[in-house]
N, C-alpha and C positions, 0 to 999 in steps of 0.2 A: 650765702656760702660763707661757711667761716675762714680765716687766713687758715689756721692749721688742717683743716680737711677738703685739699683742694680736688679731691674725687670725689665730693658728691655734688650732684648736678642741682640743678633748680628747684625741684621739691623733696631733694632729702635723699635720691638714690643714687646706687655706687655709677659714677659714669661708665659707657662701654669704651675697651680701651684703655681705660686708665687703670696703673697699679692703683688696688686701695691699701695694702699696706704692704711692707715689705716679706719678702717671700711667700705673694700670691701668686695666683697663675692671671693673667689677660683674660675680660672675654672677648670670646669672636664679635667680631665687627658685624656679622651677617648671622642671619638664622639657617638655623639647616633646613634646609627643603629636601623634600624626597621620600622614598618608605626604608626602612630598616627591614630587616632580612627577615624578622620575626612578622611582621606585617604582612609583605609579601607570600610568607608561608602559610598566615593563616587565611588569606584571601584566596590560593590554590586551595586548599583544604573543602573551603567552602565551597570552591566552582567545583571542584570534583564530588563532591557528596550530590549535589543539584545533580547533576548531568547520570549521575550512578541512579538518580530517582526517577529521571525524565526519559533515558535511552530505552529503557525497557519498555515504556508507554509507545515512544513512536514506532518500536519493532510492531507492538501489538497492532499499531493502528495502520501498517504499512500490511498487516495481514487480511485483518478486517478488508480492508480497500479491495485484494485478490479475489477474497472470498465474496465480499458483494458483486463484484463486479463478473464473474462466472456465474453467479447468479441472475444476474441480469441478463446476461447471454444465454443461462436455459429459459429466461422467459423469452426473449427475443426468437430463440430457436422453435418452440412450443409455437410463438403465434407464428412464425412463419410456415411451418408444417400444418398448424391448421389452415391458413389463409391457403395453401398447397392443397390437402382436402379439399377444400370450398369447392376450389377451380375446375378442379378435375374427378372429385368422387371417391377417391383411394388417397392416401397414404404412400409414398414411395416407398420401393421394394428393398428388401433388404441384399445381400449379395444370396443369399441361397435361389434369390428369383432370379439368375440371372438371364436364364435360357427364356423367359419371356420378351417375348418381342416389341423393338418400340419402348421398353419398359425403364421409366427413374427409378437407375438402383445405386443404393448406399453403400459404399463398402469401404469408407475413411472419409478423413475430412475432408478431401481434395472432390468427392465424390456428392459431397454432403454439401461442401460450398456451392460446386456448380447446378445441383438440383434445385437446393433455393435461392438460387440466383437472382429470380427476380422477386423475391420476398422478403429477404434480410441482405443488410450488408456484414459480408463476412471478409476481416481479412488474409490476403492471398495465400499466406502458410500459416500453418498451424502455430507454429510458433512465436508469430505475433496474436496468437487469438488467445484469450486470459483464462481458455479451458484446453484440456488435453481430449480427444476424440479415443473414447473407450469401446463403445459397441453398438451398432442399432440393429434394430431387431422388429420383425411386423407378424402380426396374425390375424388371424379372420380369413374366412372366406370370400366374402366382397357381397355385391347385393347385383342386382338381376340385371341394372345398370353397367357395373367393372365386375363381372366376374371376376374370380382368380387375384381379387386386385385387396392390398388389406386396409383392414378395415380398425386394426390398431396397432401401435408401433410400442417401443421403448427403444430411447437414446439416455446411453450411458456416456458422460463427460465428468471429466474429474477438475477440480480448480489447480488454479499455480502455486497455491500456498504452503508453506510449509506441511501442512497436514495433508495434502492433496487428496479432498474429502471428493467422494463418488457422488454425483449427482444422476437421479434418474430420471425424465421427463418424459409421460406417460401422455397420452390422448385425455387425461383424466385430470394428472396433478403433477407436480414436481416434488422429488421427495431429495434426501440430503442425509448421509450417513451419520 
């Protein structure tokens, strides 16, 4: 360090603190820490673009989820109506069979739960079940066995999804609008 330049430090730079000549400003003692305003703005910028790309996916896939899962429930319902068959020879009756006697008839979900009762588990309202109950419906004459008793059905159920797509579940297949 020379006498006349007592600001500069050990290997030649202006010391922190010290004037180096008259009518400079100080520097600060400390470093700045923290983000400046422009920083911050641009790091919202970018979380908002991300989430503007991402939201839409999980709507998608929060759909998807409804629609498989009604899905699931016309298979579920499909083998329990046939395991129903097995048991008994017939198909349960629709509400037009009512005036047969003795006779499992359909005529909403509340109707539909307690028939396959012991073949699926359905739960208690409708409203907890991931499909809406649209219609069931039977024909056939029956075989020498169940007279009168049918011998094919159609249950129409719609899912919870936004598109609340009609399913129909046939003694045959399952089909989907």
């Amino acid at each position: 360090m020379k006498v006349g330049m007592r600001w500069l430090g050990p290997r030649g730079r202006p010391r922190v603190g010290v004037h180096r000549a008259a009518g400079t400003r100080r520097r600060r003692l400390t470093d700045d820490r923290g983000f400046t305003l422009i920083e911050l703005v641009v790091v919202m910028a970018i979380i908002g673009i991300m989430a503007t790309l991402v939201l839409p996916r999980v709507g998608t896939a929060l759909e998807d989820a409804r629609r498989g899962s009604a899905r699931l429930a016309a298979r579920e319902l499909k083998a329990a109506l046939e395991r129903f068959y097995i048991d008994r020879g017939y198909y349960p009756l629709d509400q037009d069979d009512r005036d047969t006697p003795g006779a499992d008839t359909v005529s909403g979900y509340a109707t539909l739960r307690t028939v396959l009762a012991a073949y699926v588990s359905m739960p208690a309202t409708q409203d907890d079940a991931p499909f809406a109950f649209e219609s069931y419906a039977t024909e056939g004459s029956g075989t020498d066995a169940s007279p009168n008793r049918p011998q094919r059905f159609t249950l129409n159920i719609r899912d919870r999804s936004a598109a609340a797509k009609l399913i129909t579940i046939t003694e045959r297949e399952i089909t989907s609008e």
